[in-house]
C-alpha positions in Angstrom: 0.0 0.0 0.0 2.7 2.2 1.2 4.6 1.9 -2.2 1.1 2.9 -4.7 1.0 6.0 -2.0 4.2 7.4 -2.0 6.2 6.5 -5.2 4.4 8.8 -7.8 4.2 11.6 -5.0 8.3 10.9 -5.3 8.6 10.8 -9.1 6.5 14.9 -9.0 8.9 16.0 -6.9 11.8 14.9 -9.0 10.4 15.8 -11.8 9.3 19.1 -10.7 12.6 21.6 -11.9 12.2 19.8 -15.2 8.5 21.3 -14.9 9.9 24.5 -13.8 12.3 25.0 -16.1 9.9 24.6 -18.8 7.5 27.0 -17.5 8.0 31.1 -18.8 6.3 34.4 -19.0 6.6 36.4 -21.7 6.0 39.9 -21.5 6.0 42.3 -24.7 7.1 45.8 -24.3 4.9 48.8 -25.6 4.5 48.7 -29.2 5.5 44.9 -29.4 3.3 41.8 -30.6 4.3 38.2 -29.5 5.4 36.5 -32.3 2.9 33.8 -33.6 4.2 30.3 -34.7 4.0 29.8 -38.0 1.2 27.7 -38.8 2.1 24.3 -40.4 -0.4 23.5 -43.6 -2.9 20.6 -43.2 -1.5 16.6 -44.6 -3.3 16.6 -48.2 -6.0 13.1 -47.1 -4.6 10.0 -47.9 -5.9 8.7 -51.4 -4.0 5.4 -51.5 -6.0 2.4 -51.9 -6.0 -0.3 -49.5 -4.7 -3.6 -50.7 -7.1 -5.6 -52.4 -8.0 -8.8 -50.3 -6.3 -11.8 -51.3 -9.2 -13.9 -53.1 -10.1 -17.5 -51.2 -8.8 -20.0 -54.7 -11.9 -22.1 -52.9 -14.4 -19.4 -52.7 -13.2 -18.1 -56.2 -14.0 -22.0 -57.7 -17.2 -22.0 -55.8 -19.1 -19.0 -57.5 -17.6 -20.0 -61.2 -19.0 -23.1 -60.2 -22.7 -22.0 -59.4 -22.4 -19.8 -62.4 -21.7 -23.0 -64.9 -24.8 -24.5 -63.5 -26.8 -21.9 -63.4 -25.9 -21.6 -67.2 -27.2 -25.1 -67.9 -30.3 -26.1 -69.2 -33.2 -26.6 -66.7 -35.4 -29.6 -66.8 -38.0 -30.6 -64.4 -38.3 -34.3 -63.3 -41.1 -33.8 -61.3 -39.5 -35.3 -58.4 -38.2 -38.5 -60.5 -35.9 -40.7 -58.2 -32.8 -41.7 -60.2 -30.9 -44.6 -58.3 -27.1 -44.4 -58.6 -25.2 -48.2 -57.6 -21.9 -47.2 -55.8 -19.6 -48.1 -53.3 -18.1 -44.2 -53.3 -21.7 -42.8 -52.3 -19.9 -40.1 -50.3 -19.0 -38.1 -53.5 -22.1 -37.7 -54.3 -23.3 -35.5 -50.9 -26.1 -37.1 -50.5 -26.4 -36.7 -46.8 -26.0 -33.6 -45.1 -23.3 -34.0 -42.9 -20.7 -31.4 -40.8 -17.6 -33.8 -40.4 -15.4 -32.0 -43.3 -15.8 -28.7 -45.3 -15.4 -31.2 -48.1 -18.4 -33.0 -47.2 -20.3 -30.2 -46.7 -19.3 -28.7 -50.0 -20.4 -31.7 -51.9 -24.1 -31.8 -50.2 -24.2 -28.3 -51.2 -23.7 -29.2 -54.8 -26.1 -31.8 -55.2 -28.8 -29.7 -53.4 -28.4 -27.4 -56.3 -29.0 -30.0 -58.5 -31.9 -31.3 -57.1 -33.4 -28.3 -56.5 -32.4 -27.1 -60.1 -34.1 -30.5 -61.8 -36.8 -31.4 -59.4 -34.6 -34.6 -58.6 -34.3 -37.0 -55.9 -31.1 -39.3 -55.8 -30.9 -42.5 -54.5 -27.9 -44.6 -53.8 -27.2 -48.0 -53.2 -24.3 -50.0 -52.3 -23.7 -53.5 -53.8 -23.5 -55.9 -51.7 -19.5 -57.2 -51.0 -18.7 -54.8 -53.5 -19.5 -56.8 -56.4 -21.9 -54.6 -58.7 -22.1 -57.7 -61.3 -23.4 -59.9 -59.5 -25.8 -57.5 -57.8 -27.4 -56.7 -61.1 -27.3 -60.4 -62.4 -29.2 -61.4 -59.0 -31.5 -58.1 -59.7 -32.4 -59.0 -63.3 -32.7 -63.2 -62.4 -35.4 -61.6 -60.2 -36.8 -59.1 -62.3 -36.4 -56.2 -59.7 -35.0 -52.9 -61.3 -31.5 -52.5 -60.1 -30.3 -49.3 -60.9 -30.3 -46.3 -63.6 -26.6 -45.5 -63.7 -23.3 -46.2 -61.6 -20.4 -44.5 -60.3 -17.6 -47.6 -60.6 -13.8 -47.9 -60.6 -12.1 -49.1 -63.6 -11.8 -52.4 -63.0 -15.8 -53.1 -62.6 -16.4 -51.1 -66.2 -15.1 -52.9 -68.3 -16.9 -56.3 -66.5 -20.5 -55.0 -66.9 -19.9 -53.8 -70.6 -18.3 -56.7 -71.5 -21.6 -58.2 -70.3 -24.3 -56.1 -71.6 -25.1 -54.2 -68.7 -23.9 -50.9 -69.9 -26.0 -48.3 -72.3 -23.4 -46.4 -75.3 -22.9 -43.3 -74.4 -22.1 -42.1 -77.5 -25.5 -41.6 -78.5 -26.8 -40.8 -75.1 -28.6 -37.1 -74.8 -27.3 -34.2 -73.3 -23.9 -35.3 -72.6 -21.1 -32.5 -73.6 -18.6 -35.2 -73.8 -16.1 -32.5 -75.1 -16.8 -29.9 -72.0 -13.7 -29.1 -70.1 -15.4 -30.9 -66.7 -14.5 -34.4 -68.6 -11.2 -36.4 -69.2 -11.0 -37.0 -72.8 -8.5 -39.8 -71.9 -10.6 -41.6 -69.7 -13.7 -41.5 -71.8 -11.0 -42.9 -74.4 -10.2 -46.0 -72.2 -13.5 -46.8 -71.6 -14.1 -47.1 -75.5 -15.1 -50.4 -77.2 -14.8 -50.1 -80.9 -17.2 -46.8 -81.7 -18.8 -47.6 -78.4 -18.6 -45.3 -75.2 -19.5 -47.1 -72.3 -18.5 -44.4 -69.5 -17.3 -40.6 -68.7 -14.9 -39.6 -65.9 -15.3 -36.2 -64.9 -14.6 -33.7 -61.9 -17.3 -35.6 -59.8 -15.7 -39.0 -60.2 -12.3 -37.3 -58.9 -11.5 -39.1 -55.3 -8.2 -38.0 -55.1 -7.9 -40.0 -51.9 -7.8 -43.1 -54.2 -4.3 -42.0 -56.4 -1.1 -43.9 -55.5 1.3 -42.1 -54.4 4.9 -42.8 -52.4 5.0 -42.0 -48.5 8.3 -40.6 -46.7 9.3 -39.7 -43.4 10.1 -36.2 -43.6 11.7 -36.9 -40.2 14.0 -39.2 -40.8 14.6 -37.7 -44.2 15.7 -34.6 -42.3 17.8 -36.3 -40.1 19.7 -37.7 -43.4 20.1 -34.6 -44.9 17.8 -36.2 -48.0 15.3 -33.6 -49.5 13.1 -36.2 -52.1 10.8 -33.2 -52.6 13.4 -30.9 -54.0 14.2 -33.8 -56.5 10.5 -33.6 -57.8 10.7 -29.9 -58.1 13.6 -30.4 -59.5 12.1 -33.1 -61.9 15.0 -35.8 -60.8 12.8 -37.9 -58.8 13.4 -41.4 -61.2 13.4 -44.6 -60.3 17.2 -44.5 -59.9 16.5 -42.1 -57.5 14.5 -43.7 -55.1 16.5 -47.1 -55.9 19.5 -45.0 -54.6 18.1 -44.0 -51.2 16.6 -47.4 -50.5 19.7 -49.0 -51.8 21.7 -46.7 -48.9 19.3 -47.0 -46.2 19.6 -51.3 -46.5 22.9 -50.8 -46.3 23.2 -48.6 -43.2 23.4 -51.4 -40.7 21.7 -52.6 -37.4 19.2 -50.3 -36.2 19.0 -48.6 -39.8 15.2 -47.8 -40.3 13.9 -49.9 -43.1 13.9 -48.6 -46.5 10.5 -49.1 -48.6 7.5 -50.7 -47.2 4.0 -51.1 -49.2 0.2 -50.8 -48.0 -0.8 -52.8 -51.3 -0.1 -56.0 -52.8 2.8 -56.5 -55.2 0.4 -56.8 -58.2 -0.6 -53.4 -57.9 2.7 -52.4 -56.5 4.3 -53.0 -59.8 1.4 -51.6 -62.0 1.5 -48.5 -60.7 5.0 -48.2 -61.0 4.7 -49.4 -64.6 2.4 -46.8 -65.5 3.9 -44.1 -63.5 7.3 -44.7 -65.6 5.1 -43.3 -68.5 5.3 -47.0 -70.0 1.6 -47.8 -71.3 0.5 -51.7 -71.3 -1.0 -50.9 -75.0 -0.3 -49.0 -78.0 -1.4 -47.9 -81.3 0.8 -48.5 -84.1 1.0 -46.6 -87.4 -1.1 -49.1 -89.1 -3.9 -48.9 -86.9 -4.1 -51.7 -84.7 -3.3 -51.9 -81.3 -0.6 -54.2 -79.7 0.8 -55.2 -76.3 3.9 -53.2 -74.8 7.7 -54.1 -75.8 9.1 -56.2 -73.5 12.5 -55.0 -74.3 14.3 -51.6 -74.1 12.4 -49.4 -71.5 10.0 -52.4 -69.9 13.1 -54.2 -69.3 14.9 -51.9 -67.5 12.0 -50.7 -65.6 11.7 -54.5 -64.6 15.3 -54.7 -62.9 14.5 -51.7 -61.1 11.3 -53.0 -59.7 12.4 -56.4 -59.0 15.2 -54.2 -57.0 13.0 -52.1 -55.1 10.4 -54.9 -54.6 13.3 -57.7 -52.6 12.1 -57.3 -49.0 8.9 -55.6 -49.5 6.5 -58.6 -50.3 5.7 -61.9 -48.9 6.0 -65.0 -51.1 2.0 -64.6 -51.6 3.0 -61.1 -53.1 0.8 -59.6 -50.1 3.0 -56.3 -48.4 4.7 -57.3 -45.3 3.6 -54.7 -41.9 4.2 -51.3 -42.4 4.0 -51.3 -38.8 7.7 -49.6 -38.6 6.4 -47.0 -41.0 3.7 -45.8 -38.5 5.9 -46.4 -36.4 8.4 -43.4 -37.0 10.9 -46.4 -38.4 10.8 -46.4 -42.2 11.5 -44.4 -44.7 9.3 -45.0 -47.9 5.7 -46.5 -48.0 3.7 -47.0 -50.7 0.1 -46.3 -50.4 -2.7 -43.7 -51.8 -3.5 -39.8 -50.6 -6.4 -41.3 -48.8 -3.7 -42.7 -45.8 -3.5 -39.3 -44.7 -6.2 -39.8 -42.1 -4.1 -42.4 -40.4 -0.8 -41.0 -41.3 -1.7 -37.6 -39.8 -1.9 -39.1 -36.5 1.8 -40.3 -36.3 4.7 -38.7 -34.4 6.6 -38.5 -37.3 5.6 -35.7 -40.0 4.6 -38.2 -42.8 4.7 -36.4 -46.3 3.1 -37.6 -50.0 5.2 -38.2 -53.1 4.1 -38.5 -56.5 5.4 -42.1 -58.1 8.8 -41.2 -59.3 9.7 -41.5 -63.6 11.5 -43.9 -65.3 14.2 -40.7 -65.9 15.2 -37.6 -66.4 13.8 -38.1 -70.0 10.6 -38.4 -69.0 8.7 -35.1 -68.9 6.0 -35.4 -66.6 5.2 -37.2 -63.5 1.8 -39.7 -63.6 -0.3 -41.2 -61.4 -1.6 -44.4 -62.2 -5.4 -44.7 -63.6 -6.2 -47.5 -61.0 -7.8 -45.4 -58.5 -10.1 -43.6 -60.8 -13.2 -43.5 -60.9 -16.1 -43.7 -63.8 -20.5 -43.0 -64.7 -22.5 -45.4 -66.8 -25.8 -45.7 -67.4 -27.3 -48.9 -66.9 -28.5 -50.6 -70.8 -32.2 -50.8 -69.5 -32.2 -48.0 -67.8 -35.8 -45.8 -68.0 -34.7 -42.8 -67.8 -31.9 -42.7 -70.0 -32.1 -38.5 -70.8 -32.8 -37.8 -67.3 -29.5 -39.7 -66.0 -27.5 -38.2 -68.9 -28.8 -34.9 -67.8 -27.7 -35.8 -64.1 -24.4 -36.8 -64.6 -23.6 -33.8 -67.0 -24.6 -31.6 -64.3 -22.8 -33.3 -61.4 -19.5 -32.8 -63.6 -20.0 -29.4 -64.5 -20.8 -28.4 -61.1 -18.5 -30.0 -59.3 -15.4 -28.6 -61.7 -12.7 -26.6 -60.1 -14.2 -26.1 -57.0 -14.2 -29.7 -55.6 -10.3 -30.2 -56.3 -9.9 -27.3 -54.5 -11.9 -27.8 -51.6 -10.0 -31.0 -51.0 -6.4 -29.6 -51.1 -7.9 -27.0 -48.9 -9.2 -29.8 -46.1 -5.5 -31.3 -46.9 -3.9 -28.4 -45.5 -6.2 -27.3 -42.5 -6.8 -30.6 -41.0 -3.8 -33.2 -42.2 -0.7 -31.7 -43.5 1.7 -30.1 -41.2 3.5 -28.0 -43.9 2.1 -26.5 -47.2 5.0 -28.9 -49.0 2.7 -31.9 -48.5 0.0 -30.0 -50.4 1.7 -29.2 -53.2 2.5 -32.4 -53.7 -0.9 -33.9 -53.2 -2.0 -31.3 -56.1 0.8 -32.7 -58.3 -0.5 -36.4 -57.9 -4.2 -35.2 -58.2 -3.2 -33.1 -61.5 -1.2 -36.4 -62.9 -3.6 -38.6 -63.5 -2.9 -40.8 -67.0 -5.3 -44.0 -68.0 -5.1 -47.1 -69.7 -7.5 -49.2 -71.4 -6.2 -52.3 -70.2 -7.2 -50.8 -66.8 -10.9 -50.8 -67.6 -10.6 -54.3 -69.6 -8.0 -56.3 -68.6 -9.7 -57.8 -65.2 -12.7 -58.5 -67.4 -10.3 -61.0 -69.7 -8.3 -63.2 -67.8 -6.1 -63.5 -71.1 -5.6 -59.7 -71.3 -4.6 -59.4 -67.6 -2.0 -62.1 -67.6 -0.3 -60.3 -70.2 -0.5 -57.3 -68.4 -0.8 -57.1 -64.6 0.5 -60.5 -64.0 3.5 -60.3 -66.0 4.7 -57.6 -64.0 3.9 -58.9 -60.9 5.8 -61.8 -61.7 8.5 -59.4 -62.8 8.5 -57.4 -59.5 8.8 -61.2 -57.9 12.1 -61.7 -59.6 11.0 -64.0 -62.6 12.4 -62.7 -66.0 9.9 -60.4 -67.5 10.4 -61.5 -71.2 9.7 -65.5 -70.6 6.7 -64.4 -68.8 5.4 -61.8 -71.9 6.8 -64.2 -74.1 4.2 -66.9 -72.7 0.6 -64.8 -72.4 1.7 -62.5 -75.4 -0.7 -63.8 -78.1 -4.0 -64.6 -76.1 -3.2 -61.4 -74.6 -3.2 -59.4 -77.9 -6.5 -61.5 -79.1 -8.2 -60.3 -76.2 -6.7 -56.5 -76.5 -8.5 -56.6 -80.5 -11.8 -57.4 -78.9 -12.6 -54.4 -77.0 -10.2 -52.2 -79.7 -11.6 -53.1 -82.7 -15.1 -52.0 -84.2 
C-alpha cells in the first residue's frame, strides 16, 4: 500500500525543476506583438488504396461453379428418383453431414442439382462390393436394379463386357467434349465406336491416387530432400532405388527402407504406369498391340524387382508397415487417402508423387487404378434424365471440388504447405489405360499385363513371362479395340 501511496508523489517531486524550467512568461514591451508560430499547412488526405484482399482460390472456384450450373439447361423431373449403384456414395453429398468442409461442399452441390431439376437421388451400395453380381441377382429376379453407376475401372469394363452398360455415344445431353470431362478416360473406356463411360470432376477421389509416403523426419535427419528432387524433376526410379539401396545398407538399427500398404500386383502396375510405359499402344497401321518387352520395360523391370526384394511376402501380399507408422521407415507405398491415419503419427509423414522412369521423362503420372467412372445402366428408363444428371454433377463440381480438397488437406492433415503441393501434383497427374478398364474382365488380357509384372517385380524374368501370355493377350486386347 505504502509503495502505490508514495512512489508517484516521489517521481513529481523529481520531476518538478524539469516542470519548472519549462515553465515562462513572456512579456511584450509597448509597441511589441508576440510573435505567432507559424502555422504548419494541413497533410493533403490520404488517397491510396488499400490492398485488395487476397481472393479464397476455394471461394473463387465456388461462384464459377454455381455460375456454370446456373448456365445449364433446366429440366424438371417432377421429383423423379434416379438410383445411382456405388460403393463411393460419399462423393455424391447425398447426406447432409458437418464432419469435413469437403463433405459439406459436396451436399451443397447436389442440393443445387436437385433443386435445379426437381430430382431425388438414390444410392445403393452392392452388396461385398460386387456390382455384377448385384445386377445379375436383380435382373434373375426381375427387380429394377439401378439407372446409372459411379464404378472404378476395373468393374467397367466387367459390366460392358456383359451387356449391362448403355453407349454413351448416342446418349442425350452429354457434352462429352466440355472441359469438366477427361478425354482420356472417356478414351479408355471405348469399345470399338462404343462409349460405355465418362470420368469427370465428380468422379475425382483423389484419396484413391497412388502415391509414395516418406518420413520427412527421418529424411531430415539424413540430410535427403526427395521433394526438392520432384521440383527439380530428378525424382526417377534411380533415385529412389539409390536412397533405399543406402538406407539397407546402413546397418543394425538402420530404419527400413520401402514398405508397401498394397499387394505386389498393384505395386508393380503403378510403378509401370507411372514410368510413362503404357501396357497398350497404337501403331501406325492402326491396330493396337501389347507393350515391348524390351528396351524401356526391361529396365524398368530390374529396377522394380530391386525395389520390390524385401517388401513382399511369397504370396505377393505387403509385409507390416508397422515400422512406417511407427516413425521407423522411410518410404511406403500407399494412396492420398492414408492421410487420415498418417496424420496421427509422431513423425511428419509427407506424399510423393510415383517417381519417372528418368530424367527423359517429362512429366510425372499417377496411375489410372484409383479412378473412378459414370455409366448408365442398358435398360435403364430414364436414359435423358441420368445423362442430364451426370452432366450436371461434372460441371458443377469442376474446379471447386479439387480445390476444396487440397484446402481440407492443408487445414486438417498436412503439417507444412510442401505436403499440399505435392498432393496437387498427384491429383493433377492422373494418365489411363484401357487395359485398366478391360483387362480384369479378360483373364487372357490381364496375364499379359498385370501379371507379367507382378511376376516381374517377384524376380522371374519379365520377357519369358510376356513371351508366354503374349498372343492370347493381344487377341483379347483386338476385342474391345476393334469396331
Amino acid at each position: 500500500m505504502k509503495r502505490r501511496v508514495f512512489l508517484p508523489l516521489l517521481a513529481l517531486l523529481l520531476l518538478a525543476p524539469l516542470l519548472l524550467s519549462s515553465c515562462f512568461i513572456v512579456i511584450n514591451r509597448p509597441g511589441e506583438e508576440t510573435a505567432r508560430p507559424a502555422e504548419t499547412e494541413p497533410l493533403p488526405p490520404d488517397t491510396t488504396a488499400p490492398p485488395p484482399p487476397v481472393a479464397d482460390p476455394v471461394e473463387m472456384k465456388k461462384e464459377e461453379a454455381k455460375a456454370r450450373l446456373a448456365s445449364m439447361m433446366t429440366r424438371d423431373m417432377n421429383g423423379l428418383s434416379l438410383i445411382v449403384s456405388t460403393s463411393a456414395g460419399r462423393l455424391l453429398g447425398l447426406e447432409e453431414e458437418e464432419t469435413t468442409t469437403l463433405s459439406r461442399a459436396r451436399y451443397e452441390m447436389m442440393e443445387e442439382i436437385r433443386t435445379k431439376y426437381n430430382v431425388k437421388v438414390l444410392a445403393i451400395e452392392p452388396e461385398n462390393g460386387d456390382t455384377l453380381a448385384g445386377i445379375r441377382a436383380a435382373k434373375a429376379s426381375g427387380i429394377y436394379y439401378a439407372d446409372l453407376f459411379l464404378l472404378p475401372a476395373g468393374e467397367v469394363g466387367s459390366l460392358a463386357l456383359s451387356g449391362y452398360l448403355t453407349d454413351l455415344s448416342s446418349a442425350p445431353f452429354l457434352a462429352l467434349s466440355a472441359e469438366y470431362y477427361r478425354g482420356d478416360a472417356i478414351f479408355s473406356a471405348t469399345s470399338g465406336e462404343r462409349i460405355f463411360a465418362v470420368s469427370g470432376a465428380a468422379a475425382e477421389d483423389p484419396d484413391r491416387y497412388a502415391c509414395l509416403w516418406y518420413d520427412r523426419t527421418l529424411a531430415e535427419a539424413r540430410s535427403l530432400s526427395p521433394e526438392g528432387m520432384v521440383d527439380a524433376g530428378t525424382w526417377t526410379l534411380d533415385a529412389l532405388l539409390s536412397l533405399v539401396r543406402e538406407v539397407r545398407g546402413s546397418g543394425e538399427g538402420a530404419p527400413a527402407a520401402l514398405l508397401s500398404r498394397a499387394p505386389i500386383s498393384v505395386f508393380a502396375e503403378d510403378l509401370f504406369l507411372s514410368s510413362d510405359l503404357r501396357y497398350s499402344y497404337l501403331r501406325e497401321d492402326g491396330q493396337y498391340d501389347i507393350f515391348e518387352p524390351r528396351g524401356r520395360a526391361e529396365e524398368f523391370a530390374d529396377r522394380l524387382a530391386a525395389l520390390s526384394a524385401g517388401v513382399f511376402g511369397q504370396d505377393g501380399t505387403p509385409l507390416s508397415d508397422a515400422a512406417f507408422l511407427e516413425g521407423n521407415a522411410l518410404f511406403c507405398f500407399g494412396r492420398l487417402g492414408d492421410k487420415r491415419e498418417f496424420s496421427l503419427r509422431e513423425h511428419d509423414l509427407c506424399p510423393l508423387p510415383l517417381p519417372k522412369m528418368d530424367e527423359t521423362q517429362t512429366d510425372y503420372v499417377t496411375p489410372p487404378d484409383g479412378a473412378l467412372y459414370f455409366c448408365i445402366v442398358s435398360d435403364c428408363a430414364n436414359i435423358a434424365e441420368s445423362a442430364i444428371f451426370i452432366d450436371a454433377l461434372n460441371c458443377r463440381a469442376y474446379g471447386q471440388m479439387r480445390e476444396e480438397y487440397l484446402s481440407e488437406f492443408l487445414n486438417y492433415f498436412a503439417r507444412n504447405e510442401r505436403s499440399v503441393d505435392m498432393a496437387e501434383r498427384i491429383a493433377d497427374a492422373v494418365s489411363y489405360d484401357r487395359c485398366c478398364v478391360f483387362a480384369p474382365a479378360l483373364p487372357e488380357l490381364y496375364a499379359g499385363t498385370t501379371e507379367v509384372l507382378a511376376a516381374a517385380a517377384a524376380g522371374e524374368s519379365l520377357i519369358y513371362r510376356y513371351n508366354a501370355a503374349f498372343y492370347k493377350a493381344l487377341l483379347a486386347l483386338r476385342t474391345v479395340t476393334e469396331p
